[in-house]
N, C-alpha and C positions, 0 to 999 in steps of 0.2 A: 504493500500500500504506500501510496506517494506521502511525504510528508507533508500536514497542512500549509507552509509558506509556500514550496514547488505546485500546489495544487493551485496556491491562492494566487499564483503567478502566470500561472499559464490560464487561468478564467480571465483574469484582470487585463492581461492581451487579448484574448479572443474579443470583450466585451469591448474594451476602450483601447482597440488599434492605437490611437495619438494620444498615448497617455500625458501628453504636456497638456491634454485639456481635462487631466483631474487632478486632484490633492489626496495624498494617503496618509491616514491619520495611525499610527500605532503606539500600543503603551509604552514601549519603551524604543531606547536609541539603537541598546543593541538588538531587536527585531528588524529595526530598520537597516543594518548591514547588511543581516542577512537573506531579510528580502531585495535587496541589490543584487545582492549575488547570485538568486534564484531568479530571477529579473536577466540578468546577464545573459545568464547561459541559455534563453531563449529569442537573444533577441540576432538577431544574423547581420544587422549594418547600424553604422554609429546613429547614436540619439544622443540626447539633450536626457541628462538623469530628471526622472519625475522627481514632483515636488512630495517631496515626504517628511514627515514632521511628526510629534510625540501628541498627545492630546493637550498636558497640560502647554506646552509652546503654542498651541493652536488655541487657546484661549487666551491665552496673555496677546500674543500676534492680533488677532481680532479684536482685541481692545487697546491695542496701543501700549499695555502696561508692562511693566517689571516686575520680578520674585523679588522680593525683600529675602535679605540673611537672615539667620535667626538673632545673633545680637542687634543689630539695629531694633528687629521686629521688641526684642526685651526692654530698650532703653526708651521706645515710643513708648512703648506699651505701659509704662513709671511715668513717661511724660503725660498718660491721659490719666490715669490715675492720680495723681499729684495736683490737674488741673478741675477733674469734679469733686476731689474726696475731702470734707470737711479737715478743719485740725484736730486733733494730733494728726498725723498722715504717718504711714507705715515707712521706715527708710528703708532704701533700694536693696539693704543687704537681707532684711525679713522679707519683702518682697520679693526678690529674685529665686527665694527657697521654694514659689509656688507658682511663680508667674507663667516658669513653661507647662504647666499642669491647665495653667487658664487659656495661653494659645493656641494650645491642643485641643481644647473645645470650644473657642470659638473656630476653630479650621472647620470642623464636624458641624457647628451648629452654620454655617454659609454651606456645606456642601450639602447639606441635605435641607436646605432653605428652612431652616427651622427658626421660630420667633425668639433670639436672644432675651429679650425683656420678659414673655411668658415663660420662660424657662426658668429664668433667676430668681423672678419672684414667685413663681411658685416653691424653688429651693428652698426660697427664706423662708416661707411659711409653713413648710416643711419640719425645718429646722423650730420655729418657733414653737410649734406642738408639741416637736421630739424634748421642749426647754418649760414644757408648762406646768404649771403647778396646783394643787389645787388649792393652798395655803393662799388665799388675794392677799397677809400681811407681807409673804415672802414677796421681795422683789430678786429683780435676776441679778446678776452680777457685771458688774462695769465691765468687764471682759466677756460675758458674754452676749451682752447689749452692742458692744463694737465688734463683733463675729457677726453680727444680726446685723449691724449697717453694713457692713461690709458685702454681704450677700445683695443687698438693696441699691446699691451701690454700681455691683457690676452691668445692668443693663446702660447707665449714663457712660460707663469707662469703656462700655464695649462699640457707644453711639459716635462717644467722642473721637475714638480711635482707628474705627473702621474709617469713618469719615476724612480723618486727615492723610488715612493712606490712600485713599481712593482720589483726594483732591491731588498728593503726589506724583500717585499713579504708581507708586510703587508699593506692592502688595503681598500678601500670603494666599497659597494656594486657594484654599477656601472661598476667599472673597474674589477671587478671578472667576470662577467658576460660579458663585451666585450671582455677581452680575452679568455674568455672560447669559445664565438662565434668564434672570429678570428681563434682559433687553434683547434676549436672541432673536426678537421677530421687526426688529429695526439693523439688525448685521444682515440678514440673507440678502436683498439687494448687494447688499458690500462683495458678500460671499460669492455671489453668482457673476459678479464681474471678475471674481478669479478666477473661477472653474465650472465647469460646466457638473462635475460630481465631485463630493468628496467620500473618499472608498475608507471605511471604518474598520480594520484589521484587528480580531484575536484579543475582544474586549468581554469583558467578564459580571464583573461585579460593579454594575454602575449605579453610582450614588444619583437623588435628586434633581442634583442638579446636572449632569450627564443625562439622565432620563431625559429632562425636559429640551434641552440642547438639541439631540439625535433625534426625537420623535419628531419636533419642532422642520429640523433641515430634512429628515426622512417626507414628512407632509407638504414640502416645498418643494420637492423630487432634486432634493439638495444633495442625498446622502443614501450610499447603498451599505450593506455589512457584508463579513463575513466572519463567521461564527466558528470558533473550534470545538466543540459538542458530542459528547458520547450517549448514547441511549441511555446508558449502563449507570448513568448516574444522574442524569435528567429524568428518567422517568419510574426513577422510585425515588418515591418522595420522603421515605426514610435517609437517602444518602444527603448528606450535606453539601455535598459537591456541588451538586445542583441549586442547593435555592436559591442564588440571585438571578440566575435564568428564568428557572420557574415563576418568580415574583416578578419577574420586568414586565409590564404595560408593552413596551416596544415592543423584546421576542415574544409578546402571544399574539400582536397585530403582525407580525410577520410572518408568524406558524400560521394562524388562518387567511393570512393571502398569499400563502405557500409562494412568500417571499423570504425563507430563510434558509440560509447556503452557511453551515452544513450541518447536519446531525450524521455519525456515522454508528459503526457497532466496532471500534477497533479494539478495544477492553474485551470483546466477548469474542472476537474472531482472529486477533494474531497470537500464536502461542508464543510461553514466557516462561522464562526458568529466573524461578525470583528465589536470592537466597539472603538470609539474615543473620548477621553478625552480630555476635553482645560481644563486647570488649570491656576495659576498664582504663576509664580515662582519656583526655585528649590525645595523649600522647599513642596511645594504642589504638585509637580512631583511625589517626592520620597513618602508623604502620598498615594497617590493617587496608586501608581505603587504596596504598600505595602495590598491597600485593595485590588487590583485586583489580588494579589498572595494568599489571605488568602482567598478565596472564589475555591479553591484547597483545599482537604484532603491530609494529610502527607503524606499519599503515592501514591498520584499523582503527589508529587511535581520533584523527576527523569523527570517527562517530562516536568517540567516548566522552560523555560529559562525568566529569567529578562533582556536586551539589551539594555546597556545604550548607545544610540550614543552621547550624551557627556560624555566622562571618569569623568567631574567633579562633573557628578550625581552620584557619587560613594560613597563618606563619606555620605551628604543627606540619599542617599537611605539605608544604613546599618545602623546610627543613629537611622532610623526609623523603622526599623525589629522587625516584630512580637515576641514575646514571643516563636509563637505558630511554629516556623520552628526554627525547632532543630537542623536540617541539613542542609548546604547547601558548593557552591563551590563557589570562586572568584576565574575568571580566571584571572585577570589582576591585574597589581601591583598597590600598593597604594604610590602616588608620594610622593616621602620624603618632598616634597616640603610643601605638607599637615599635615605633624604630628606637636606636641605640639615643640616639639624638634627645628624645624626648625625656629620658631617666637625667641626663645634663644637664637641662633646662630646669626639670623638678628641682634639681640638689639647688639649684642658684635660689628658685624663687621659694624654695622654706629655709634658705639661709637668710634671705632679704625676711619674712613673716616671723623666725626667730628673734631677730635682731627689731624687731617693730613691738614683739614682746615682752622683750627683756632689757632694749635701751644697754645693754651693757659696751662699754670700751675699755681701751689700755690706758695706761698712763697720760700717752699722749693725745688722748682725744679716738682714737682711730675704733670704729665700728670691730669687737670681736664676737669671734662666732664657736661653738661648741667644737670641739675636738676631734668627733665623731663623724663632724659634716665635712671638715678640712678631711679626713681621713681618705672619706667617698669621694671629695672630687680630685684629691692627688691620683687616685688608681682609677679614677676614669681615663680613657682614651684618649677624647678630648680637650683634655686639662694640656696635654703633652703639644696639642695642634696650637694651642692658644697663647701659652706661654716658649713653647722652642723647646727644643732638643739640650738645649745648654742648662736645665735646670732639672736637676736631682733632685727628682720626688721621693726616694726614698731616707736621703738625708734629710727632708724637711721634717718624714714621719720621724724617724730617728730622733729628730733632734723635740719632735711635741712629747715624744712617750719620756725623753731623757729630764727636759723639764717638769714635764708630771703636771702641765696646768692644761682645766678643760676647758677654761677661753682664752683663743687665740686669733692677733689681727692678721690682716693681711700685711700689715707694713714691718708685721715682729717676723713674717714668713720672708717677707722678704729681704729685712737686714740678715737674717740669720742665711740666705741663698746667696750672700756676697752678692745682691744687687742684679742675679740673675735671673731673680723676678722683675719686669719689666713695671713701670710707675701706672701705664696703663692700664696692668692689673692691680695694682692698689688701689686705682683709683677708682676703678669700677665698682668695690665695695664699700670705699670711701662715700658713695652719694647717697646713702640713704638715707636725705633729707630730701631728696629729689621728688616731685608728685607720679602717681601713678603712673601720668602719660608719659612721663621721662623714665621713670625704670623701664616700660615698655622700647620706648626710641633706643634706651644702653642697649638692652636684652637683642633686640634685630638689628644694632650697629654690629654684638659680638656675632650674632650670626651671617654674615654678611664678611667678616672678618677673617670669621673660620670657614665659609664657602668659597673665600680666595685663597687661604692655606692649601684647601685640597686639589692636587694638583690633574688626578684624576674625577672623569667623569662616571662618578659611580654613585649609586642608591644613596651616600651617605651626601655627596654635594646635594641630588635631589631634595633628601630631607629639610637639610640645611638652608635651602631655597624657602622650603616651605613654612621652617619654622619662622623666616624674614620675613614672608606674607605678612603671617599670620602676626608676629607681633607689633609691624608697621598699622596694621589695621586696629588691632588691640590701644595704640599709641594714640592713634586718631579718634579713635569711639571714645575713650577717658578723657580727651581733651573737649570734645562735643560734647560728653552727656559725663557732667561731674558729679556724679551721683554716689560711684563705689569711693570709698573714704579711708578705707584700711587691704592690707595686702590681702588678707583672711579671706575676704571676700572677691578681692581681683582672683585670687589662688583659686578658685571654686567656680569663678564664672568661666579664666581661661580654661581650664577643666573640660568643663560643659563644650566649650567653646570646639575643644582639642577632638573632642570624641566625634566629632563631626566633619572634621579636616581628613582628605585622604592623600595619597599620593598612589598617580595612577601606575601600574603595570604592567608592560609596555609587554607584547607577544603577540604572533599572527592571528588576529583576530577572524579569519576565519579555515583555520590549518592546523594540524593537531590536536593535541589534548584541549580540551574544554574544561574552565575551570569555573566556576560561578555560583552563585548564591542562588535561592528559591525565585526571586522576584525575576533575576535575569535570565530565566526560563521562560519567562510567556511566550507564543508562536512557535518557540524553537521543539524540533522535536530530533532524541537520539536513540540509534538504535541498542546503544548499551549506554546502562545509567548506575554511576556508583555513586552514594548519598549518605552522608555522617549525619550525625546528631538526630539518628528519627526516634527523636524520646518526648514522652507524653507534656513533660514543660519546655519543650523549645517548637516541635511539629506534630499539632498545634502549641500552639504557645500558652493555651488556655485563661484561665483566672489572673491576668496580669493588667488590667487595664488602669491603665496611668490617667484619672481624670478626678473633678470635683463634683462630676455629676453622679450622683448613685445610678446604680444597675436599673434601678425600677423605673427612676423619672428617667432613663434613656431610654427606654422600652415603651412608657405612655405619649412622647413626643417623636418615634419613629428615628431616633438617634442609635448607630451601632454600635451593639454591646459585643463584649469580647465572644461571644457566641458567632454573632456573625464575621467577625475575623478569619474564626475560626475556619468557616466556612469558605472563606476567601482561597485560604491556606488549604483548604480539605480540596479546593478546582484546580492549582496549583500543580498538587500532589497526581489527584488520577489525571489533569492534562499532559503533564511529563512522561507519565509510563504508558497513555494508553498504546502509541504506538514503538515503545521499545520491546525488547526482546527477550537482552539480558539485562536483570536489575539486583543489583547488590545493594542491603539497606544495613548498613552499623549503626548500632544505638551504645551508648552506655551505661553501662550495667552499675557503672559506682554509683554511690550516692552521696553526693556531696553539696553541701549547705543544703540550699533550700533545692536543688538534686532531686527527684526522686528514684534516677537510677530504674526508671516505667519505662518498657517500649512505649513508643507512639501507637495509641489505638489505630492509623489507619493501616500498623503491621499485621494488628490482629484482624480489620477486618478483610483485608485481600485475604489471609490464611483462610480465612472461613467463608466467606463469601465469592469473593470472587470463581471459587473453585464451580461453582453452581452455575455461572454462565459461562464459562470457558475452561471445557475440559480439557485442554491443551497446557493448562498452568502446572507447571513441577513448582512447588512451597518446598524449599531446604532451608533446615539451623546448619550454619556452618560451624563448626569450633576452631578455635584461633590455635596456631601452636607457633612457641617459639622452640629457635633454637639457635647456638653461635654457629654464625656461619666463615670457618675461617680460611677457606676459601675462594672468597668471595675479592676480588682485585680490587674491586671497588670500597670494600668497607676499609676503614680506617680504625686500625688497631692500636692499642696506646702500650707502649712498651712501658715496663714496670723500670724505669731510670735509677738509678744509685735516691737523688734525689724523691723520686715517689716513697722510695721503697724507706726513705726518713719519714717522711711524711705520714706513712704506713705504721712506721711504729710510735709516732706519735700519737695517732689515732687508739693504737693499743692500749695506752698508757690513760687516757681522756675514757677509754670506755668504747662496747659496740651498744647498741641497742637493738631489738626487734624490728628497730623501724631503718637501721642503717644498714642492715642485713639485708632484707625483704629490697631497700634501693638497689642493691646490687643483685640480687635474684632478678628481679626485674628488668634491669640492664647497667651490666658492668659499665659503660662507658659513661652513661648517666651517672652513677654511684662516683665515678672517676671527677665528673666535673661537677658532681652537685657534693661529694664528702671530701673530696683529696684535694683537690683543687678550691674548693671550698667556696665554688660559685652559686650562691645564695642568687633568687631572684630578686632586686631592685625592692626593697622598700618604695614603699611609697603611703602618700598622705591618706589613712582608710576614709572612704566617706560611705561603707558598707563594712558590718562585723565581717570579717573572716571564717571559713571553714573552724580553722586551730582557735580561734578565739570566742567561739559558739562553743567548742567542746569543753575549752577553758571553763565557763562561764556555768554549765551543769556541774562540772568537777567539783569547781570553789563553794556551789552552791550545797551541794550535798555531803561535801566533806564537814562546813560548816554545820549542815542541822544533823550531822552524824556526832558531832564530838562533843567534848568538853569545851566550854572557853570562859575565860578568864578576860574579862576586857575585851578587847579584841584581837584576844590571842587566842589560838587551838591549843588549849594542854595537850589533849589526850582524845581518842577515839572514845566514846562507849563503850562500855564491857556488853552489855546487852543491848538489843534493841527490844523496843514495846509496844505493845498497838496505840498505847495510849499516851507515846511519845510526843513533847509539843509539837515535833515538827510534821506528825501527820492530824494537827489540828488546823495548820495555817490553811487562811481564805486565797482565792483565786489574787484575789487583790496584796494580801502579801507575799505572796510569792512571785510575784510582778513584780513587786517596788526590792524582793533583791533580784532577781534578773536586771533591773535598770541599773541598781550600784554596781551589780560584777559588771555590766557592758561598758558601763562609761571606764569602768577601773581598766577593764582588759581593754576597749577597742578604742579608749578618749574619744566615744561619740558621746556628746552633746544632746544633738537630736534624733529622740528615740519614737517622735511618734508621727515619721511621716515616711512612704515609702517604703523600701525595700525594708530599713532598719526597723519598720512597725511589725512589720511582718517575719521580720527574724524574732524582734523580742515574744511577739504572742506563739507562735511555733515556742521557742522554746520555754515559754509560760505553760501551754501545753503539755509537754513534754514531761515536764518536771509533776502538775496535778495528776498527770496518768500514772508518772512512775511510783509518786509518793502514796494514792488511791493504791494503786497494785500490793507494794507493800506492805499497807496497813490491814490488806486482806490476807496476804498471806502471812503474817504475824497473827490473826485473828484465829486463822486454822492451826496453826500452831500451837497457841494458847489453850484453845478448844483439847488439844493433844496430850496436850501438860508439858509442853518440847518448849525449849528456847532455843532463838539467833542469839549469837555469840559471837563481837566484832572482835576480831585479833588485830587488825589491822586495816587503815585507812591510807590510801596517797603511801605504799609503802617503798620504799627506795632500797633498791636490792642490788648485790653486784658478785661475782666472783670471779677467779683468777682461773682463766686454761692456757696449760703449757703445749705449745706445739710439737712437732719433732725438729727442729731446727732450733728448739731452746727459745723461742720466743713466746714472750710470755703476755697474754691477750686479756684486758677485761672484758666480760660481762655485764652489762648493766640493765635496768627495767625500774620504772616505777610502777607497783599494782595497784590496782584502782580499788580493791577491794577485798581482803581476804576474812571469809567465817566462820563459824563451826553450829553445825544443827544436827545434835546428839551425837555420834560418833564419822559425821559427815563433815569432810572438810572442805572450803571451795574456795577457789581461787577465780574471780571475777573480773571482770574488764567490762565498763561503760563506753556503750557507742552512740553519740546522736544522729548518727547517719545510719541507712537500713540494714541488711543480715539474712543474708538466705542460708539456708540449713546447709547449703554446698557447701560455703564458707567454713565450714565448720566440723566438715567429712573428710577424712584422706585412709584410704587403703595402706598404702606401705609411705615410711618417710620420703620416701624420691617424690610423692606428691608436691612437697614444701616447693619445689624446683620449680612449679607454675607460674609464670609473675602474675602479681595481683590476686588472682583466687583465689589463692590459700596461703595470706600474708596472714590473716587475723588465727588462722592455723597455728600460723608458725608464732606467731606473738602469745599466743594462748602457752605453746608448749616451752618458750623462755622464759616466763613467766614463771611457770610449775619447775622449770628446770633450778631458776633463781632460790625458787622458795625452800627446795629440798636444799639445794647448797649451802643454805643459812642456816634452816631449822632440822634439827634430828628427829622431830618428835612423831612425826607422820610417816609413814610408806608409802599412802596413797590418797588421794586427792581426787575432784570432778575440777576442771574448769569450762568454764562460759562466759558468756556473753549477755550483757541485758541491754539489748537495744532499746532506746526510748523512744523509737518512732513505732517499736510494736513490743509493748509489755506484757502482752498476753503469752507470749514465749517466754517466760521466764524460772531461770534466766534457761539461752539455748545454748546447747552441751556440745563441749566439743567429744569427736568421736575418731578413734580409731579401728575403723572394721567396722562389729556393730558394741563395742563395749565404751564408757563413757570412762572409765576409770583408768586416771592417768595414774600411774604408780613409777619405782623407781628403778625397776626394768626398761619402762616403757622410754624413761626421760636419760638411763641409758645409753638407748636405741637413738634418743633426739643427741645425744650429748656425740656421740657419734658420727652422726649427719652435721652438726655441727663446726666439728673437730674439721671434718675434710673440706667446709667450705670456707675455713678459716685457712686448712693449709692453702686452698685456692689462692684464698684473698693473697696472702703474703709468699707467696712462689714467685720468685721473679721471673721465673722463664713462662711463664702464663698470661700475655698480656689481656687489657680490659680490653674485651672487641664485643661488636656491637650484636644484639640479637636480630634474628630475620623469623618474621611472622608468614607462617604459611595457613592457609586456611583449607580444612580436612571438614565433610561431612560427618554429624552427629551418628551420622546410620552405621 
């Protein structure tokens, strides 16, 4: 079967011979290449390329107007509020924490022409009932009396605001497209002296005002379509794929004037060998996604698209690119936010928010900075391009750690470099007295400085370019709109700002590998499809909707809720595969933060459905296997150096843990540069809890209502626990307000009740009443038995000493989350807030341990027990487990070997043994770190 752009290519000749007398409108830019190229290869003598353009351009175009940026759009958007909003007025830096939440709905409330002003106040009144009392002496509170104007408020801000962009004529999407709807039947004149048709390509999910536009020029004989449409999920009304079809006004006036090109049956009529990968973690995505590409000939690869539905499998997946694909295309930009460049620019500007804090200098005046921040930016790369090759960074280190003080200026760095720090670098930390806009103008001078140091043209000048854009603009907007006052808040807006900024990727855009995101799939179709991230919170993305409008009043005013996203994403999905072939779909299996480590339900419903209209589907679970592959020419093997092999035994001496172990089962060369080398990822400023600081944050919590304390100190564990323990007395609401003290403690967040960080803190408010309800039931049956829990230990810090055969001599280390005793029953326990499948937790013989990632929490379970015997004589045998707190109903779940649960000192042995030989590994010099290679083997 032809694919839809080649089909939609040779109708649109046959119909419109001189296509210079139509316009072709499609969703995106990259459609439009490729319809060129389909276009091309039909046409037999030169022509003038037809006029082809994206929809939103074709709206802006028809009106004369401009996209607005999104900062500009945030600084107006202060300026209209500032000009309706009584006094006090909210400053730019509380405002900014919401505002893109407010442009996001008004974009939604223009494109589906909905009444801004009915909207807000019905909000407000909303809110006022949600605020009523039945007390008439009670009045509300001054804060929430100005929450209540505020709501009241936004229909003027939103009057004032549209109005001055529309008088500029430079706008946000939304508002292009409502007045285009509003006034489209004074454009078609306009329209029809361009073209005689305009041809509507491979359009989906059209919002109101799109309806009204196309139905509008469809009735003027303005505008023909063509549709890309499978039976298979248009006409059962159970799939989601379909409803914004099914619900258009336009495709049912087309269905019944059997004016609609095309519906076909390619879902149920081409066969398909669809197989699905679980993995664990990004990093085994992008392996995983690279063996399923290389199992292709180079000149199959043209029809192989890669689809990452998260964009941040995108450095992963290209880090890990074969050798063996020479060619390929990235269709999407690579976030500046991700290059080297951008960790450089951070270290500057929270040395600049440091020093805004703390006001501290040297003797002479000169701006000093922490110790720690000098440290990072002598061992960046950059530092070296900025200052010359003439100044030894590591005598500066030398000489901070010799002095032993933790603020230091630039100008004591540079007396003490003999002057081969340059004054220009003094001076540049010298100015922070300078305003916003002028630290911005320094910041894109140094990079403008450093884009002339590099003397090649390579990704890093790119960056470099980009970061000069972008701070020359930054420079400009603080000089225009004085509104950000402290660095705190420039640090948070460029942030914002940064995640938005790409740099593009330059590849044969239509030759090779195909690399691209979900969106830049519309039109296109491949005969093989390999696709990461298909997990139930990224495809679909589900319950994440970023807005001020609740679920319900979106739903009474005809506004899209994350449901219908959903659905966007669900057409997406079966548009891509209906006509491929072969489709490899990897999800991961972890679970991390908010993670659920779920396939994507639309895994499960091809498995089970699809199979019913197209008996030709083979459904396979593939299973991942690694292994070193040291034969391979192309990997890159790290030889164990005089130098590592110090390093190694310093490592020895400091301790191994469960979790530095398990890096290296996973992948030696990793374990090489993330333990040995000691290459930590980039700190950076959290404005989201962390995975490690979520777990932190249960730990402190339970450890605390487990123990003795003294002030705010932990004596001591409890010797027993009790059902009638205070701490399974505490309400919903105290056990929040400590979730909120451990988070700001561990993550220094601030604000904990908007976004992502509300949704961490109640997850693990959650977490924590499931777990503590659990245990006061099972202390209840206990009691019930006349049996008690008996804490031996909390947070317990364990270590021991194994001598190798080469006389080197190795610690051990682990801290236990929990050890107990209930009757002659001893457990050894470990808390996880991320999920726990019983696999985890199974292994037949110890060569299991050797799986990366699947049986990490295995092997961590079994050092643990190994730990505890090396300390304590008193036992022979032991259970450990696991008490997940995203599922307490397992509790806790047992590790197992074979089918017995009882780890004993045979059994730990048998681990100390396994052990032993992957310690002799580690420290063998003739064994270098090389890299594992992921094949992927049928479950069957």
């Amino acid at each position: 079967m032809a694919n839809f752009l080649t089909s939609t290519a040779a109708d649109i000749l046959e119909r419109y011979p001189d296509f210079q007398k139509i316009g072709i409108v499609l969703p995106s830019r990259r459609a439009a290449v490729f319809l060129k190229k389909e276009l091309s290869k039909l046409i037999t003598k030169p022509v003038f390329s037809p006029y082809i353009t994206t929809i939103e351009d074709f709206m802006l175009q028809s009106l004369g107007w401009q996209q607005a940026d999104q900062p500009s759009l945030m600084f107006k958007l202060y300026d209209s509020y500032a000009a309706v909003a009584p006094e006090p007025k909210e400053s730019f830096a509380n405002f900014s924490q919401w505002a893109h939440l407010l442009l996001a709905d008004f974009n939604e409330l223009d494109r589906y022409r909905v009444n801004a002003r009915e909207v807000f106040d019905y909000l407000a009144d909303v809110e006022r009932i949600k605020r009523w009392d039945l007390d008439p002496e009670k009045e509300m509170s001054e804060l929430v009396q100005n929450y209540l104007k505020l709501w009241r408020l936004l229909p003027d801000v939103y009057t004032h605001f549209t109005e001055r962009l529309k008088e500029e004529k430079v706008v946000y999407q939304g508002l292009a497209y409502r007045e285009m709807a509003d006034t489209i039947t004074t454009h078609t004149e306009t329209l029809k002296q361009q073209f005689e048709k305009f041809v509507f390509i491979g359009f989906n999910a059209l919002n109101a005002s799109e309806e009204e536009i196309l139905r509008t020029l469809y009735h003027e004989g303005l505008a023909d379509f063509y549709w890309d449409v499978d039976e298979y999920y248009f006409n059962d009304i159970d799939q989601e794929a379909g409803n914004f079809l099914r619900q258009s006004k336009l495709v049912q006036e087309l269905i019944e004037k059997e004016d609609f090109r095309w519906m076909h049956n390619s879902l149920s009529e081409i066969p398909k060998n669809i197989e699905v990968v679980n993995v664990s973690g990004r990093q085994q995505q992008a392996i995983a996604a690279n063996a399923a590409v290389l199992r292709f000939q180079e000149k199959q690869l043209e029809d192989v698209a890669v689809v990452l539905a998260d964009e941040e499998m995108l450095m992963p997946f290209l880090n890990n690119l074969a050798a063996d694909v020479s060619t390929l295309n990235v269709t999407m930009g690579l976030p500046l936010s991700n290059t080297p460049v951008a960790g450089f620019f951070q270290l500057l500007l929270e040395m600049f928010q440091e020093f805004e804090s703390s006001g501290r200098r040297d003797k002479q005046g000169h701006p000093s900075f922490h110790f720690q921040k000098w440290d990072d930016m002598l061992g960046h790369p950059l530092f070296k391009r900025w200052v010359g090759d003439s100044v030894s960074t590591e005598s500066l280190r030398y000489y901070m750690r010799k002095q032993n003080r933790i603020f230091i200026s630039a100008a004591e760095l540079q007396q003490e470099s003999g002057d081969t720090l340059n004054a220009e670098f003094v001076q540049f930390f010298a100015n922070q007295s300078n305003t916003l806009s002028q630290i911005w103008a320094s910041l894109a001078k140094l990079a403008e400085r450093l884009h002339e140091a590099q003397p090649e043209k390579t990704s890093l000048l790119q960056s470099l370019f980009g970061f000069y854009k972008l701070f020359n603009r930054l420079s400009l907007l603080m000089a225009e709109y004085p509104y950000v006052e402290d660095i705190k808040t420039a640090l948070r807006f460029y942030k914002d700002l940064l995640k938005s900024e790409t740099l593009d990727l330059y590849g044969e855009p239509l030759s090779g590998l195909q690399v691209m995101g979900v969106l830049e799939t519309r039109t296109l179709d491949f005969k093989n499809i390999v696709m990461t991230s298909l997990n139930e919170d990224i495809l679909p993305k589900g319950r994440s909707d970023n807005s001020l409008i609740p679920f319900d009043i979106k739903r009474e005013f005809g506004l899209p809720t994350y449901l219908d996203k959903d659905a966007v994403f669900a057409y997406h999905f079966y548009r891509l595969i209906q006509r491929a072939e072969n489709i490899t779909l990897i999800y991961n299996g972890l679970s991390e933060g908010l993670g659920s480590g779920e396939p994507s339900r639309f895994i499960k419903q091809l498995e089970y459905e699809l199979p019913k209209a197209n008996r030709r589907v083979r459904f396979e679970y593939l299973n991942p296997t690694f292994e070193v592959k040291i034969e391979d020419k192309n990997a890159t093997d790290i030889v164990k150096t005089p130098a590592i092999m110090e390093r190694l035994k310093e490592m020895a001496v400091k301790g191994f843990s469960a979790t530095a172990i398990t890096d290296y089962i996973n992948d030696p060369v990793e374990f090489y540069k993330k333990r040995v080398l000691n290459l930590q990822e980039a700190d950076e400023v959290e404005e989201v809890a962390g995975y490690d600081k979520q777990g932190n944050v249960v730990h402190n919590i339970l450890e605390r209502l487990y123990s003795v304390i003294e002030g705010d100190e932990i004596l001591k564990c409890k010797s027993v626990l009790k059902a009638n323990d205070p701490a399974f007395a505490l309400s919903e609401e105290e056990i929040r307000n400590l979730v909120v003290d451990e988070l700001r403690k561990e993550a220094k967040l601030a604000d904990l009740d908007v976004g992502k960080n509300l949704l961490i803190r109640e997850i693990l408010v959650g977490m924590l009443v499931n777990f503590l309800r659990k245990e006061k039931e099972e202390l209840e049956i206990l009691e019930s038995q006349n049996e008690v829990l008996s804490l031996l230990g909390l947070e317990l810090d364990l270590s021991c000493q194994m001598i190798l055969k080469n006389g080197q001599e190795v610690k051990l280390k682990g801290i236990v989350d929990r050890v107990d005793r209930i009757g002659d029953e001893l457990r050894v326990i470990d808390y996880k807030t991320g999920s726990v499948i019983d696999g985890n937790l199974s292994i037949k013989t110890m060569h299991d341990l050797r799986q990366p990632k699947e049986k990490n929490k295995s092997l961590q379970l079994l050092m643990y027990a190994y730990l505890y015997f090396n300390n304590y004589k008193d036992y022979d045998s032991l259970n450990a487990g696991i008490i997940s707190l995203r599922n307490v109903n397992k509790w806790p779940m047992p590790f197992k070997m074979g089918k017995t649960t009882e780890v004993n000192r045979e059994l730990v042995s048998e681990f100390e043994d396994f052990l032993r030989t992957l310690m002799e590994e580690i420290f063998d010099e003739s064994i270098p770190f090389s890299k594992k290679l992921l094949t992927l083997e049928s479950d069957e």
